[in-house]
Structure formats: C-alpha cells, structure tokens
N, CA, C and O atoms as a Tripos MOL2 file, in Angstrom:
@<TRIPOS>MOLECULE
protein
  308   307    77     0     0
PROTEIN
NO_CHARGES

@<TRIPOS>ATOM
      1 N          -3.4560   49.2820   42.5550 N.3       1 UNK1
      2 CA         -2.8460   49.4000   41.2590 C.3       1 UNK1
      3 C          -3.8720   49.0430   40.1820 C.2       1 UNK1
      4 O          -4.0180   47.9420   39.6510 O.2       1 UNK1
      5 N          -4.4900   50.0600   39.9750 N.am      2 UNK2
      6 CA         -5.7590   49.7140   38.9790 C.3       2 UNK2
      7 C          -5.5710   50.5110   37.7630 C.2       2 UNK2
      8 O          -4.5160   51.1000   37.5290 O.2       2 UNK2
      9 N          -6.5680   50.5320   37.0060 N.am      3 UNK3
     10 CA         -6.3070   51.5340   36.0390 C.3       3 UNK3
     11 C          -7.1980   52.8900   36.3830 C.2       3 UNK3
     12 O          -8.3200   52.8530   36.8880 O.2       3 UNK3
     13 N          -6.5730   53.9380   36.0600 N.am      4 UNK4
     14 CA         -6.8970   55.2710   36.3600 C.3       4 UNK4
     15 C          -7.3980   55.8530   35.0810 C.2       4 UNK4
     16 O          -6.7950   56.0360   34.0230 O.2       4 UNK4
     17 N          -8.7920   56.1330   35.4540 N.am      5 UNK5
     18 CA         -9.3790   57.1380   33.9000 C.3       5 UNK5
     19 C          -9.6890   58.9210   34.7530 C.2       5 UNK5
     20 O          -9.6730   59.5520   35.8100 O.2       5 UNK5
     21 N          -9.9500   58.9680   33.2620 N.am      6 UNK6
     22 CA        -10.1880   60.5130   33.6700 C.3       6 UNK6
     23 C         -10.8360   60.9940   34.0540 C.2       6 UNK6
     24 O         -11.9790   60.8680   33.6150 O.2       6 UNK6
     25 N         -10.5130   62.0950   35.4010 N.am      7 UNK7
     26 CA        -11.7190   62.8790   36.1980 C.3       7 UNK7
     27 C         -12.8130   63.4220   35.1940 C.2       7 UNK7
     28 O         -12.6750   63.7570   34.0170 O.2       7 UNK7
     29 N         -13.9760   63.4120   36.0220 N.am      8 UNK8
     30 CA        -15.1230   63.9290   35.0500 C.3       8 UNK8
     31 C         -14.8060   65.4790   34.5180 C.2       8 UNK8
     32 O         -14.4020   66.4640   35.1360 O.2       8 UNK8
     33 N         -15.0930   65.3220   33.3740 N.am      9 UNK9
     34 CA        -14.8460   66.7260   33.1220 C.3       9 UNK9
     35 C         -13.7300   67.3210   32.4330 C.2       9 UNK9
     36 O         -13.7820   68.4140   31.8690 O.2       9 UNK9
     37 N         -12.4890   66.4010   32.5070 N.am     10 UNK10
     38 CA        -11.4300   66.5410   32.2400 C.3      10 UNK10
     39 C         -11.5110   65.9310   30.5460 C.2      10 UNK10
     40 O         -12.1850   64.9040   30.6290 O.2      10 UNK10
     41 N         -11.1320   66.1300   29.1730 N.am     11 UNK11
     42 CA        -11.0120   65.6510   28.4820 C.3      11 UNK11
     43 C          -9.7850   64.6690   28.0290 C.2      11 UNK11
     44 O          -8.7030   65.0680   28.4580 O.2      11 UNK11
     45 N          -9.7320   63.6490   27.3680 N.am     12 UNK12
     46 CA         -8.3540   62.8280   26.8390 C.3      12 UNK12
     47 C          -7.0530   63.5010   26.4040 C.2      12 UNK12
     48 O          -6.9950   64.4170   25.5840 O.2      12 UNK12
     49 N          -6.1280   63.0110   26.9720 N.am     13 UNK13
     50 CA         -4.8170   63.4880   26.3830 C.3      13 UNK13
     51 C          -4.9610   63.7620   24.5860 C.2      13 UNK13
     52 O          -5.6780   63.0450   23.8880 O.2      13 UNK13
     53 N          -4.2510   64.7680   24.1090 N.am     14 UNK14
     54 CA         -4.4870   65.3040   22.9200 C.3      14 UNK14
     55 C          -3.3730   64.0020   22.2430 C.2      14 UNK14
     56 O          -2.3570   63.5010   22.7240 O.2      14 UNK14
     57 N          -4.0360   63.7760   21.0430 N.am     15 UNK15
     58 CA         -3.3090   62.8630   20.3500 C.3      15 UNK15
     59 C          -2.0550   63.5070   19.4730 C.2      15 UNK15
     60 O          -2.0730   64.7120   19.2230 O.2      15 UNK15
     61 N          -0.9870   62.6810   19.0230 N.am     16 UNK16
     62 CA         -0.1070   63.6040   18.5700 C.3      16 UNK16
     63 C          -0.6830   63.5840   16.7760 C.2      16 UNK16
     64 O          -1.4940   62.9050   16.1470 O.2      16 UNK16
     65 N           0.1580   64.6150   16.4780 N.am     17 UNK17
     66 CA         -0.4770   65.1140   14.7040 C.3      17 UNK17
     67 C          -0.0080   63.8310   13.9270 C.2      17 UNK17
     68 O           0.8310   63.0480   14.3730 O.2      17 UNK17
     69 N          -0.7780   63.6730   12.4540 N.am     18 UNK18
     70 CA         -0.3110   62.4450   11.7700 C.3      18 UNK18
     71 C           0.9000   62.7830   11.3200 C.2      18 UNK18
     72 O           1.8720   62.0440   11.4750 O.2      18 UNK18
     73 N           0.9550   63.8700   10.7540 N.am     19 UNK19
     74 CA          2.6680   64.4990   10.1550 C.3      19 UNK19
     75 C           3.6120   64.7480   11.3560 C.2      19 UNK19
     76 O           4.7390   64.4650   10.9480 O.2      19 UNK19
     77 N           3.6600   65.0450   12.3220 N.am     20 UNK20
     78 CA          4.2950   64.6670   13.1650 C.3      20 UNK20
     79 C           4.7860   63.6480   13.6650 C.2      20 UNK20
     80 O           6.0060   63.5180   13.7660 O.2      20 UNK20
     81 N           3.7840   62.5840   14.1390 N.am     21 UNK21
     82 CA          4.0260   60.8370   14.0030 C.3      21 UNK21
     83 C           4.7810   60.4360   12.8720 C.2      21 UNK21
     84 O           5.8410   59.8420   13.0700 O.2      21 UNK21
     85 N           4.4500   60.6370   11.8700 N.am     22 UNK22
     86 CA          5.3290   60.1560   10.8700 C.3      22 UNK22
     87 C           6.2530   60.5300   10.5530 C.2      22 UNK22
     88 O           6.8980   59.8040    9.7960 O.2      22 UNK22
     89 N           6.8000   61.7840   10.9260 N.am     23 UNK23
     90 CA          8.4330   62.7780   10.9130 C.3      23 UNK23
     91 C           9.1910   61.4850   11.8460 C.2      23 UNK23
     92 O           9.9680   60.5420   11.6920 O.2      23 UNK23
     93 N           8.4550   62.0980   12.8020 N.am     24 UNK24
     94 CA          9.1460   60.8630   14.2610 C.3      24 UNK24
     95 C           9.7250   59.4580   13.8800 C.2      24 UNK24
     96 O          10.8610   59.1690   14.2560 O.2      24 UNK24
     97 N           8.8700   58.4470   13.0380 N.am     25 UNK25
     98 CA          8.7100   57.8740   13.2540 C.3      25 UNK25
     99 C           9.6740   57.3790   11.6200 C.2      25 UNK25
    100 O           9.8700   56.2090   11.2940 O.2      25 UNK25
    101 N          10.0650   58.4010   10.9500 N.am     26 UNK26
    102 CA         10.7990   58.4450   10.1290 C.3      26 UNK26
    103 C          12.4980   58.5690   10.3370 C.2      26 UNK26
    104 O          13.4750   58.1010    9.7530 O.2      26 UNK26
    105 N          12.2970   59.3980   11.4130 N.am     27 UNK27
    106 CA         13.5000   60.1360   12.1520 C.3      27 UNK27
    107 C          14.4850   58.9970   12.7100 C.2      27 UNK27
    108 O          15.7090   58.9670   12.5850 O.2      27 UNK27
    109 N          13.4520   57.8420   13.5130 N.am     28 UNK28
    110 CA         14.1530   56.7940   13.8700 C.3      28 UNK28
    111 C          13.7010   55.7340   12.7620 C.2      28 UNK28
    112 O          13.6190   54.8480   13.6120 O.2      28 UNK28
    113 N          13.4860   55.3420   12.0640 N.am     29 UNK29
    114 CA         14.0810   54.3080   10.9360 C.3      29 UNK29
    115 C          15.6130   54.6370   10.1850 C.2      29 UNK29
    116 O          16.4290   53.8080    9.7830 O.2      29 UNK29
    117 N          15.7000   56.1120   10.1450 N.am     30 UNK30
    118 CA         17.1200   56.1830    9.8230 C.3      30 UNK30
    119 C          17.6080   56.2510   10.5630 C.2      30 UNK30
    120 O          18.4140   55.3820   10.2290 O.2      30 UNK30
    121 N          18.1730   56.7550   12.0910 N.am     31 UNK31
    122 CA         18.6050   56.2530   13.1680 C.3      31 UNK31
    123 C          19.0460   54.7830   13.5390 C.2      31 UNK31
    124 O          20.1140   54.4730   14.0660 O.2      31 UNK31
    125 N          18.1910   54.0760   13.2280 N.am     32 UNK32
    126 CA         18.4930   52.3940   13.6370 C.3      32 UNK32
    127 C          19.2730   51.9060   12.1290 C.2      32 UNK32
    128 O          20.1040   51.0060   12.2570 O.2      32 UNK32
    129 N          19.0680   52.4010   10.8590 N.am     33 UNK33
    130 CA         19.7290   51.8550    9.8740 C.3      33 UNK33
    131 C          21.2110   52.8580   10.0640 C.2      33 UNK33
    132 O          22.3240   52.4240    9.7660 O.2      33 UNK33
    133 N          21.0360   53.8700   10.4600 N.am     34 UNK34
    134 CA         22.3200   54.2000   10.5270 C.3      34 UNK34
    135 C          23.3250   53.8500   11.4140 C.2      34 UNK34
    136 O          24.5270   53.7910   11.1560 O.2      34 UNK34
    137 N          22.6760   53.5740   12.6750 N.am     35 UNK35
    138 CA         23.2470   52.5880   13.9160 C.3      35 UNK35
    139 C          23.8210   50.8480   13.3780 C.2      35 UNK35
    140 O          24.7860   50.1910   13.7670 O.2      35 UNK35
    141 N          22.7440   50.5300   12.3460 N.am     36 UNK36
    142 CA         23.0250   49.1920   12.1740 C.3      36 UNK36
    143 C          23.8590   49.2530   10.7230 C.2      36 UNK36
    144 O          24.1290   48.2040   10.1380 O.2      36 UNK36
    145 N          24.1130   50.1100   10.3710 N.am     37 UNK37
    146 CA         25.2980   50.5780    9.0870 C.3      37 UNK37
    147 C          26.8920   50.3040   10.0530 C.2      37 UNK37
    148 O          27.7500   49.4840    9.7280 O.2      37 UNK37
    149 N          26.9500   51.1130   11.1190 N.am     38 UNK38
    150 CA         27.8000   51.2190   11.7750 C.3      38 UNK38
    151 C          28.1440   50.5380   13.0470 C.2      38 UNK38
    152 O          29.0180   50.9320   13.8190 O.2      38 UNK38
    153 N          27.2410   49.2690   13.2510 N.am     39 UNK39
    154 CA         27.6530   48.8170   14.1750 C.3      39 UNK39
    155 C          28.8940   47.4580   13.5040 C.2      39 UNK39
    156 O          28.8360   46.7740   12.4820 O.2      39 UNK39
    157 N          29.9980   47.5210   14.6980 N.am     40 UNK40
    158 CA         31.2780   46.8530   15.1640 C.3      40 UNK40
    159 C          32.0430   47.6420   14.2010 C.2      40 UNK40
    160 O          32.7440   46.8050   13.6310 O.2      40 UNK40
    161 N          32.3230   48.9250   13.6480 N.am     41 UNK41
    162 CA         32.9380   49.8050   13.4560 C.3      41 UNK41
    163 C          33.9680   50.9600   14.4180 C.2      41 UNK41
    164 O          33.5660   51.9970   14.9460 O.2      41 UNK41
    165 N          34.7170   50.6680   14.4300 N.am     42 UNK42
    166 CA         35.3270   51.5430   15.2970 C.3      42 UNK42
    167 C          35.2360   53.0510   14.8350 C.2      42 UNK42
    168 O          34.8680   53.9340   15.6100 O.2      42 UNK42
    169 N          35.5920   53.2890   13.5360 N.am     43 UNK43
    170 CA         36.0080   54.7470   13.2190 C.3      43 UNK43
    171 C          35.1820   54.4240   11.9690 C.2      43 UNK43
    172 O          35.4800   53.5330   11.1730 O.2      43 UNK43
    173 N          33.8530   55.4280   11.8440 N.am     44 UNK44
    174 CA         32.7720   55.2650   10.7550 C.3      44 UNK44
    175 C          33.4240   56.2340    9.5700 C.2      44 UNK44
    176 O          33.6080   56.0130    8.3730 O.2      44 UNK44
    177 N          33.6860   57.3510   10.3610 N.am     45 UNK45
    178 CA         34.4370   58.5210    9.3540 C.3      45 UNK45
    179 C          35.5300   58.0380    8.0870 C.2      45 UNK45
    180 O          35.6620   58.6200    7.0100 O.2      45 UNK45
    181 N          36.2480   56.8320    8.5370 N.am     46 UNK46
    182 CA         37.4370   56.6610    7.9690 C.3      46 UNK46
    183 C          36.4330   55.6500    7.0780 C.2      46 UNK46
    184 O          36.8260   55.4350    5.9310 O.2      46 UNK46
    185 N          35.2100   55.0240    7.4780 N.am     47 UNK47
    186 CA         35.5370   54.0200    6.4520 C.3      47 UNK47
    187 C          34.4110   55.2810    5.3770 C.2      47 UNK47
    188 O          34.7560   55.3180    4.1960 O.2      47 UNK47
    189 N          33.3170   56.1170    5.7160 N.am     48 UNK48
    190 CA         32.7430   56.6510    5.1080 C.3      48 UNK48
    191 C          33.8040   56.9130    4.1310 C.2      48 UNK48
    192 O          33.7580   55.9330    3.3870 O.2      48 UNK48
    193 N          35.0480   57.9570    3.5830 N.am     49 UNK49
    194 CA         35.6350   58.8040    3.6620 C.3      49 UNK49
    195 C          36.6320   57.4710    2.2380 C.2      49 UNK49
    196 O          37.2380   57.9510    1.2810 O.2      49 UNK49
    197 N          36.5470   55.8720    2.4830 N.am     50 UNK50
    198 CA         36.9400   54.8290    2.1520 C.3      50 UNK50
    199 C          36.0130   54.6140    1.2540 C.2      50 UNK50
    200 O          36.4810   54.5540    0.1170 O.2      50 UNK50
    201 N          34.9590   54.4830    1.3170 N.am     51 UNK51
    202 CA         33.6920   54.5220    0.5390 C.3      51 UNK51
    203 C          33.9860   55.3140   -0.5520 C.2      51 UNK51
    204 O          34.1060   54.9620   -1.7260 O.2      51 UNK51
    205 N          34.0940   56.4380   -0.0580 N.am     52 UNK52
    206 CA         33.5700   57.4030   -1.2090 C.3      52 UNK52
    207 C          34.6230   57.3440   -2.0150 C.2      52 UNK52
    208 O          34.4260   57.1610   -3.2160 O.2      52 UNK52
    209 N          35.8240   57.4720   -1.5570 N.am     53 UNK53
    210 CA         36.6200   57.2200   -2.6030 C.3      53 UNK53
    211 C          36.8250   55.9750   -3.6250 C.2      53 UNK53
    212 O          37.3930   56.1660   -4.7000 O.2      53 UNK53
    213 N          36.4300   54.9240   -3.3200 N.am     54 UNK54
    214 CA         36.0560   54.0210   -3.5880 C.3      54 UNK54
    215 C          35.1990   54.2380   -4.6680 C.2      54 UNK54
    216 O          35.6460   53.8540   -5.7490 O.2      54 UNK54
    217 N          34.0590   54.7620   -4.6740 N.am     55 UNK55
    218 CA         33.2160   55.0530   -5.8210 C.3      55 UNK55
    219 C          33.3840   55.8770   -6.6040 C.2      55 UNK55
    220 O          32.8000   55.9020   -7.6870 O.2      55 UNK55
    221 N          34.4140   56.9210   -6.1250 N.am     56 UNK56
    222 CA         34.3920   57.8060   -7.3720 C.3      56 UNK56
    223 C          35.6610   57.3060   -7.9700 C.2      56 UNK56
    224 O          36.0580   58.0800   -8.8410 O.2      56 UNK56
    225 N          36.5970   56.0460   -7.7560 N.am     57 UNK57
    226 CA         37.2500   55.8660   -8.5320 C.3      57 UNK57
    227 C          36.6780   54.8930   -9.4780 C.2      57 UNK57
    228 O          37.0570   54.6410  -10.6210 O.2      57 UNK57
    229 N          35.5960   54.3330   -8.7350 N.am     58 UNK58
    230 CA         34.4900   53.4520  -10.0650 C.3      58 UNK58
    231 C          33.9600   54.3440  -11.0210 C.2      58 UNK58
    232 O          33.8020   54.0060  -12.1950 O.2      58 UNK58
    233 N          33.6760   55.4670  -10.5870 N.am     59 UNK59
    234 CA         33.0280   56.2030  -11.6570 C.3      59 UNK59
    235 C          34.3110   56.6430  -12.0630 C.2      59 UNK59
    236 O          34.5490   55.4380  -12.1400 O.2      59 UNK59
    237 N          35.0740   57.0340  -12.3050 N.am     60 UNK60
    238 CA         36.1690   57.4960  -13.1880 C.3      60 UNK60
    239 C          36.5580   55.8690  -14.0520 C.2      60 UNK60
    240 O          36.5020   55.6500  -15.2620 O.2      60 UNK60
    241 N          36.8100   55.2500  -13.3310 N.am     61 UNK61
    242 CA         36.6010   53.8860  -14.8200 C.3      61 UNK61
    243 C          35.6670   53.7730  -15.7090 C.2      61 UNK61
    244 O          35.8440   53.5010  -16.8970 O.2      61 UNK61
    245 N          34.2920   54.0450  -14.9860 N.am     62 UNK62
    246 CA         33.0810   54.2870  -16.1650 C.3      62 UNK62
    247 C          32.8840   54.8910  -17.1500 C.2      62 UNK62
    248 O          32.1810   54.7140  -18.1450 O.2      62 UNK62
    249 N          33.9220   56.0380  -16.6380 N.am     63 UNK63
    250 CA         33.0950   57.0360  -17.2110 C.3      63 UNK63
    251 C          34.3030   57.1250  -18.4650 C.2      63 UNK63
    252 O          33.8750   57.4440  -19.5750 O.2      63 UNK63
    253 N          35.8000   56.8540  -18.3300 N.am     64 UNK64
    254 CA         36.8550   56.6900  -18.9020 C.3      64 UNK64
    255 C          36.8280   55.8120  -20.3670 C.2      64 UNK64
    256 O          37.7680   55.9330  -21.1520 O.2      64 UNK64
    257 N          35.5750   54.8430  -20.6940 N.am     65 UNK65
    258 CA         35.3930   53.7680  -21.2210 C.3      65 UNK65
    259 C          36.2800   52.4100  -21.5830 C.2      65 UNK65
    260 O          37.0990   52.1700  -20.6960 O.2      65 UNK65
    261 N          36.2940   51.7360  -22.3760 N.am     66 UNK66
    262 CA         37.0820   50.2070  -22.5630 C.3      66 UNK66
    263 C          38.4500   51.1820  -22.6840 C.2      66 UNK66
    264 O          38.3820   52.3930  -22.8950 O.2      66 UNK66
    265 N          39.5530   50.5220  -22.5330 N.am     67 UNK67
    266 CA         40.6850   50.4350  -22.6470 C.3      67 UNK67
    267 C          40.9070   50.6740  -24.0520 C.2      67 UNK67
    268 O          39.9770   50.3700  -24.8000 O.2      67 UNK67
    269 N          41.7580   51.0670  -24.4620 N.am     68 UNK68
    270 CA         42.8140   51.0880  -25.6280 C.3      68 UNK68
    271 C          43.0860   49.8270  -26.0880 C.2      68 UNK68
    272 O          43.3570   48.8450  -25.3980 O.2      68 UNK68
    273 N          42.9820   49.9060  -27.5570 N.am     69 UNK69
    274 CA         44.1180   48.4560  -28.2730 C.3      69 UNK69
    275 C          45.1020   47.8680  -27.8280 C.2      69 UNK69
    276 O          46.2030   48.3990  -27.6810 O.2      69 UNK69
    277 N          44.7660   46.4480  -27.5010 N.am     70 UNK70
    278 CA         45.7970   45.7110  -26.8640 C.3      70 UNK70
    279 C          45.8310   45.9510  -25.7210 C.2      70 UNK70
    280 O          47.0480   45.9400  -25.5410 O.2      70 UNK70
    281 N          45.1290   46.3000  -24.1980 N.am     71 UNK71
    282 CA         44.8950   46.6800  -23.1870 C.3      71 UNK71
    283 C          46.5280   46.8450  -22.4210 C.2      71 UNK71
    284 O          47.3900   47.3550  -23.1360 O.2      71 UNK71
    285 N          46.8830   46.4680  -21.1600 N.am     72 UNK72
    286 CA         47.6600   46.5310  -20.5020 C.3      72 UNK72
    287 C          48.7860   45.9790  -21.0640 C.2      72 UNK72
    288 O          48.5630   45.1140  -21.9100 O.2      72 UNK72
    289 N          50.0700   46.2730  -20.7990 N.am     73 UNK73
    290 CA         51.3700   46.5130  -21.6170 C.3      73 UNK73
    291 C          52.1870   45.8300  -20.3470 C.2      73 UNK73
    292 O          52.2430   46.4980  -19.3140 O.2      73 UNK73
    293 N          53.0130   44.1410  -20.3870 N.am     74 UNK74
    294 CA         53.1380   43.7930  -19.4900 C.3      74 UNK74
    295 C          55.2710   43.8530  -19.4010 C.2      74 UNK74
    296 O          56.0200   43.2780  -20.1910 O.2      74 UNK74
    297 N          55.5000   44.3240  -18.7510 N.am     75 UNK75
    298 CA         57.2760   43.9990  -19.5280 C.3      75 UNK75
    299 C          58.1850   43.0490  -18.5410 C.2      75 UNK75
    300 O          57.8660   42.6700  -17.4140 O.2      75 UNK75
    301 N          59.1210   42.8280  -19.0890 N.am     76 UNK76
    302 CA         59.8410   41.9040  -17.8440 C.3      76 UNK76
    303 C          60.9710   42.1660  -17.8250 C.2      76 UNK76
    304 O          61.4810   42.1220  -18.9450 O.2      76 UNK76
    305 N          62.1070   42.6220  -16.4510 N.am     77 UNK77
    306 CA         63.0340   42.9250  -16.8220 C.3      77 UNK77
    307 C          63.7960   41.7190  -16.1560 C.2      77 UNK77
    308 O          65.0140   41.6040  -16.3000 O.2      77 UNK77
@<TRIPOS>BOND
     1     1     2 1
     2     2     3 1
     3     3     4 2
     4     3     5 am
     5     5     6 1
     6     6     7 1
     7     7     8 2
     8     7     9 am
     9     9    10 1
    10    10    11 1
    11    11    12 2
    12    11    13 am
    13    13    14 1
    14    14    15 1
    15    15    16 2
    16    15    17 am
    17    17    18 1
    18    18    19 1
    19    19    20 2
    20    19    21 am
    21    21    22 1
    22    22    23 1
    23    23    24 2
    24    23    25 am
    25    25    26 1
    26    26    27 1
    27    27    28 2
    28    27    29 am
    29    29    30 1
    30    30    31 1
    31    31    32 2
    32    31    33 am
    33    33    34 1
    34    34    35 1
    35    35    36 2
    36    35    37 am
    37    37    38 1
    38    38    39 1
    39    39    40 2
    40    39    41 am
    41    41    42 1
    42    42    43 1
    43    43    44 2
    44    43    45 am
    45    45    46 1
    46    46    47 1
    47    47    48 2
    48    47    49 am
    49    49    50 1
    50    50    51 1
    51    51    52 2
    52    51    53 am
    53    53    54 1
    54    54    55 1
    55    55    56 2
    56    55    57 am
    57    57    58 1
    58    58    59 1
    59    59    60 2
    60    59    61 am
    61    61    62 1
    62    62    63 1
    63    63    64 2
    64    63    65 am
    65    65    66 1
    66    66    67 1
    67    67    68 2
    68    67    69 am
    69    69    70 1
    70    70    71 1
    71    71    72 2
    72    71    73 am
    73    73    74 1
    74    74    75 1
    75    75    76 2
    76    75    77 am
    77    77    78 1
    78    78    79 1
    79    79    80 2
    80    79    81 am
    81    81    82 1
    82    82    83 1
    83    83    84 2
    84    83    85 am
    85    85    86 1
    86    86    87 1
    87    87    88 2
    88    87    89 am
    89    89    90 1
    90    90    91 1
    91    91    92 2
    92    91    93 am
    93    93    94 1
    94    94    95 1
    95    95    96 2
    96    95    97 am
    97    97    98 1
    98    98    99 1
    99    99   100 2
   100    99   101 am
   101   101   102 1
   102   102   103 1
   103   103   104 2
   104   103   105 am
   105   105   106 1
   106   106   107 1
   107   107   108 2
   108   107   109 am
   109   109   110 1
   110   110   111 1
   111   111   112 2
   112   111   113 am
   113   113   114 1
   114   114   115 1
   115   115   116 2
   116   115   117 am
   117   117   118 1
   118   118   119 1
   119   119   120 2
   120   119   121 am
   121   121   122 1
   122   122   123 1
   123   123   124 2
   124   123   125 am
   125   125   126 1
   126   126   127 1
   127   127   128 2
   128   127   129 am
   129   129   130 1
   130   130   131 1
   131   131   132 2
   132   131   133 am
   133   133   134 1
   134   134   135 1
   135   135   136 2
   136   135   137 am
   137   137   138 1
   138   138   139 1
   139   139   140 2
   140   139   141 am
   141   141   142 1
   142   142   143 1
   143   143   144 2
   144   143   145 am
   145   145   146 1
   146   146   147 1
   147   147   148 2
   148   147   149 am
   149   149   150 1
   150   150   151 1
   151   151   152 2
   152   151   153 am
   153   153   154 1
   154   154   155 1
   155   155   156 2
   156   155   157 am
   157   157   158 1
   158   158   159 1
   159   159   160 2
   160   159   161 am
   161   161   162 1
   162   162   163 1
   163   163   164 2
   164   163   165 am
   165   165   166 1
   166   166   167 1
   167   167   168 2
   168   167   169 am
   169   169   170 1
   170   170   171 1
   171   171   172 2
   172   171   173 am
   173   173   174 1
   174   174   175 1
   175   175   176 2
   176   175   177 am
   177   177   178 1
   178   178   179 1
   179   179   180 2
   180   179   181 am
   181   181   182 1
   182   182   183 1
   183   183   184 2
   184   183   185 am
   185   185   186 1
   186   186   187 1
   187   187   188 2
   188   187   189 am
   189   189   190 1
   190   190   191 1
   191   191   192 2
   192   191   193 am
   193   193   194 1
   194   194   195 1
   195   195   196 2
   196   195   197 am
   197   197   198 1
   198   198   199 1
   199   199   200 2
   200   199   201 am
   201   201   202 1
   202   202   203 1
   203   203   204 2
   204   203   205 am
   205   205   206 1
   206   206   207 1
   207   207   208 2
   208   207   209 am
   209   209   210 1
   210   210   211 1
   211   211   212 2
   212   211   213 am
   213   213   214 1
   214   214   215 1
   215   215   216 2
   216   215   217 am
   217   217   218 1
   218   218   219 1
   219   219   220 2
   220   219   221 am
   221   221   222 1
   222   222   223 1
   223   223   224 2
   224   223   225 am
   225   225   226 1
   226   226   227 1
   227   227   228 2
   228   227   229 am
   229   229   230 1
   230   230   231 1
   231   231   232 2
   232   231   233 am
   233   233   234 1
   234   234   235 1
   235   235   236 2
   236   235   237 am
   237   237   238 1
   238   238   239 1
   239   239   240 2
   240   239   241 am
   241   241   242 1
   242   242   243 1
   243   243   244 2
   244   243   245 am
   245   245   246 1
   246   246   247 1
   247   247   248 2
   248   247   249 am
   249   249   250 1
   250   250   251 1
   251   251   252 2
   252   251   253 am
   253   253   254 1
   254   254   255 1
   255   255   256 2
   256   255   257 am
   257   257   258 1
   258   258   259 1
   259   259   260 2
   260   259   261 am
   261   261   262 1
   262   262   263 1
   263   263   264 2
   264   263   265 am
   265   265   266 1
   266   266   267 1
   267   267   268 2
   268   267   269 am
   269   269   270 1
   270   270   271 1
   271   271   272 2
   272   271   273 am
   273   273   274 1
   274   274   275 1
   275   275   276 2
   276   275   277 am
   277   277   278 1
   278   278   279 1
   279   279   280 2
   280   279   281 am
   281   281   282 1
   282   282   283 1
   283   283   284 2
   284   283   285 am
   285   285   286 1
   286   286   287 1
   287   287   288 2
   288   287   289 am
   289   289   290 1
   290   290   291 1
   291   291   292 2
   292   291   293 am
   293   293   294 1
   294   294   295 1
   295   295   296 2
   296   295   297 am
   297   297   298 1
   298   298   299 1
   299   299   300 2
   300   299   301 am
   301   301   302 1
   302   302   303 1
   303   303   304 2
   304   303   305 am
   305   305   306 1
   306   306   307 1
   307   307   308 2
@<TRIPOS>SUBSTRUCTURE
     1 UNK1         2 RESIDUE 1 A UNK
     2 UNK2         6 RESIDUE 1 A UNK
     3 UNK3        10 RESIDUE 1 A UNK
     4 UNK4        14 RESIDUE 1 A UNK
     5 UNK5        18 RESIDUE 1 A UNK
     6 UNK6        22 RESIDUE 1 A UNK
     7 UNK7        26 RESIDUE 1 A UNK
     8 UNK8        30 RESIDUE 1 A UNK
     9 UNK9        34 RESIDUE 1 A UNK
    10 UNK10       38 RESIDUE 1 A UNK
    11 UNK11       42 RESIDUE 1 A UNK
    12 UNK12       46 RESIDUE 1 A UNK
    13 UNK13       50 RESIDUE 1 A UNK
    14 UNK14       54 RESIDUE 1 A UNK
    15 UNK15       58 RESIDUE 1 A UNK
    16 UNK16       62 RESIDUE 1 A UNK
    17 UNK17       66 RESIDUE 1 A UNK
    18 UNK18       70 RESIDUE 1 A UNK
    19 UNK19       74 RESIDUE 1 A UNK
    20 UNK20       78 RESIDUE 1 A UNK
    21 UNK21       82 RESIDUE 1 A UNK
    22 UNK22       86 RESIDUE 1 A UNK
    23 UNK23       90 RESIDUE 1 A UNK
    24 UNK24       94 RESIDUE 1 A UNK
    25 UNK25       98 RESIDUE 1 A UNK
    26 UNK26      102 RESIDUE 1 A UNK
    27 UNK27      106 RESIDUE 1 A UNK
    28 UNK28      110 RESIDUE 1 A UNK
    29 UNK29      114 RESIDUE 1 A UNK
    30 UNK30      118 RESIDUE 1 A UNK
    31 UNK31      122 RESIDUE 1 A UNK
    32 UNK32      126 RESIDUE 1 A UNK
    33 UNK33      130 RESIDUE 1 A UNK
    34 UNK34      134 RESIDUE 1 A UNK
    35 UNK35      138 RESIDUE 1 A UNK
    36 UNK36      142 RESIDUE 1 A UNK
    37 UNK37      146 RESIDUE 1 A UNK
    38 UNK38      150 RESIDUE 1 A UNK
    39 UNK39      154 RESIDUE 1 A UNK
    40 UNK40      158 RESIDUE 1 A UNK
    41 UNK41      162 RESIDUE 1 A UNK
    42 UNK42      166 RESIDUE 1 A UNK
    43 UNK43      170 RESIDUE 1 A UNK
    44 UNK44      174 RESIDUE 1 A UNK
    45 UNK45      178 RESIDUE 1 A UNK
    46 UNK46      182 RESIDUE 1 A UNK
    47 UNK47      186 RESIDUE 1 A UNK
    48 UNK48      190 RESIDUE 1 A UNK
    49 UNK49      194 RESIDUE 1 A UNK
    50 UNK50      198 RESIDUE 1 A UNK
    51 UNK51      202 RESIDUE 1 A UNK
    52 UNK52      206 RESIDUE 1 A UNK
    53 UNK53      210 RESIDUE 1 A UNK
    54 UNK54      214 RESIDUE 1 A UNK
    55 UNK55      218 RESIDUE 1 A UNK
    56 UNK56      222 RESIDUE 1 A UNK
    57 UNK57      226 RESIDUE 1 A UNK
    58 UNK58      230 RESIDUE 1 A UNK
    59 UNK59      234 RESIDUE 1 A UNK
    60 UNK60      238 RESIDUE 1 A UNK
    61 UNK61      242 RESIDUE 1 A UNK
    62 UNK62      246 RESIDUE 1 A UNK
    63 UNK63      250 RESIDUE 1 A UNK
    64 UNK64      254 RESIDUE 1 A UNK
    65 UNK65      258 RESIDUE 1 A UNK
    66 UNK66      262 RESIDUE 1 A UNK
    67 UNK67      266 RESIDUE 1 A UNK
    68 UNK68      270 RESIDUE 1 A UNK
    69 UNK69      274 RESIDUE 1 A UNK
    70 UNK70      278 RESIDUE 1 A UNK
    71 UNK71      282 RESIDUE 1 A UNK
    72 UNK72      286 RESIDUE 1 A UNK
    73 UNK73      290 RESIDUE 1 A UNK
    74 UNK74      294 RESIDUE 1 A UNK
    75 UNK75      298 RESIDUE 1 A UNK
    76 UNK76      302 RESIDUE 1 A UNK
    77 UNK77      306 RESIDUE 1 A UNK
C-alpha cells in the first residue's frame, strides 16, 4: 500500500477548468445554505409560500403610507 505515480510516459490527470471549479463550487454553497435554510422543516413549500406572503403584505403597508387622522377607530358595544 504505497503510493502509485505515473507510468513513464503517461502524463498527469488533466486538472479541472478554473470556471468550472468555481460553477461547482458555487453550486454547492447554495446547496448547503439552502439545506441549512430548511433544515427541521417539515413542509418548506408552505412556509416559502408563508414568507412571501408575509412580505408582500409589508410592502403593501409601505407602500400605502402613515395612516389617516386620528389612526384606528376603536368602538365598544
């Protein structure tokens, strides 16, 4: 069990491309953040889907601006 080099003659395994390596190597950094987004989630869809609605009802407050005179109107019956 030694280490094995290359027959004479034979040249080195071809290295992989730099833009390639780095696709790859891009490919799984979002992989593991998307794994670690979703881990102890049962159903990702529902909460994605929770999210979003979520924000676009923030942006509809934003975008709606301050409230009206005298804000909320409280009554008691």
């Amino acid at each position: 069990m030694g280490l094995c080099f290359p027959c004479p003659g034979e040249s080195a395994p071809p290295s992989p491309d730099v833009e390639e390596k780095r696709r790859k190597l891009a490919e799984a950094a979002e992989r593991r953040q998307k794994e670690a987004a979703s881990r102890g989630i049962l159903n990702v869809q529902s909460v994605e889907e929770k999210r979003k609605k979520k924000e676009k009802i923030e942006k509809q407050i934003a975008t709606s601006g301050p409230p009206p005179e005298g804000g909320l109107r409280w009554t008691v019956s």
